[in-house]
C-alpha positions in Angstrom: 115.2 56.8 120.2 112.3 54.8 122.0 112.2 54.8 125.4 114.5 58.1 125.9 113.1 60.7 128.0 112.2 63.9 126.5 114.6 67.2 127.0 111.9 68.7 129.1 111.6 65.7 131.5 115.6 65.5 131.8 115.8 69.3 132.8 112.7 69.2 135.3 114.5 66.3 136.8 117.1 68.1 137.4 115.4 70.7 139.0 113.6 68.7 141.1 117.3 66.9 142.4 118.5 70.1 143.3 115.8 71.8 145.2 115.1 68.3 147.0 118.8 67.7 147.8 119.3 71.2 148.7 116.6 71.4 150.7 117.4 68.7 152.9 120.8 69.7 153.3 119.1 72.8 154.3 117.3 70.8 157.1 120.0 68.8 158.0 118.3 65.8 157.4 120.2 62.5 156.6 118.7 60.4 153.7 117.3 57.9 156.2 115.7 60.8 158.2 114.4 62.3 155.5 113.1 59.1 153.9 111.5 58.2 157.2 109.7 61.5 157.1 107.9 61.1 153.6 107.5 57.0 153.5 109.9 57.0 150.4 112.5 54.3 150.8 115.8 55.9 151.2 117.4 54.2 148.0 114.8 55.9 145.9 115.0 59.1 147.7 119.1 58.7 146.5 118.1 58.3 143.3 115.5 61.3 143.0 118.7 63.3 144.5 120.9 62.0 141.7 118.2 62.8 139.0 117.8 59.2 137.8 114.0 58.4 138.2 110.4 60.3 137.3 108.6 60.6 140.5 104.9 60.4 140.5 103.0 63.1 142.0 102.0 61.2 145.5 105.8 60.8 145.7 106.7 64.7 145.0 103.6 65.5 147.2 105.4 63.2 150.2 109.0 64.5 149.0 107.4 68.4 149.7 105.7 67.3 152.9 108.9 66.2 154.2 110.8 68.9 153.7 108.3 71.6 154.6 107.1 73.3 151.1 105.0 73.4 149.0 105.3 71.1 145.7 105.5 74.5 143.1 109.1 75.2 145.3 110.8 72.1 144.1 110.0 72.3 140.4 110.0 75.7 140.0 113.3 76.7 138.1 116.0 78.8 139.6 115.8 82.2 138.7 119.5 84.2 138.1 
């Protein structure tokens, strides 16, 4: 199983999809706003949305900058 992403990554991804997707949606910022905003191309932003890459920290640091929290807000799991 080389090259599979561990269970924790997968679910943090997830995490992070939601609260950036969310968030924007929130801000009612397009992709191409929102990606003009934080310097991330707006394919990749897509894909971060759709939970299908790792992001490095200087990307979740521009991610939180764009959307006007801190970095702990999107990867902090949803409480019920």
């Amino acid at each position: 199983m080389s090259g599979a992403a561990p269970p924790a990554s997968i679910s943090l991804r997830r995490v992070l999809s939601r609260k950036v997707r969310r968030r924007r949606e929130q801000m009612q910022l397009t992709l191409e706003t929102a990606s003009a905003r934080s310097g991330v191309h707006w394919r990749h932003w897509q894909k971060i949305e759709a939970g299908e890459v790792n992001v490095t920290l200087e990307t979740l640091a521009r991610l939180a900058k764009a959307l006007d929290v801190h970095v702990y807000v999107l990867l902090r799991p949803e409480t019920l």
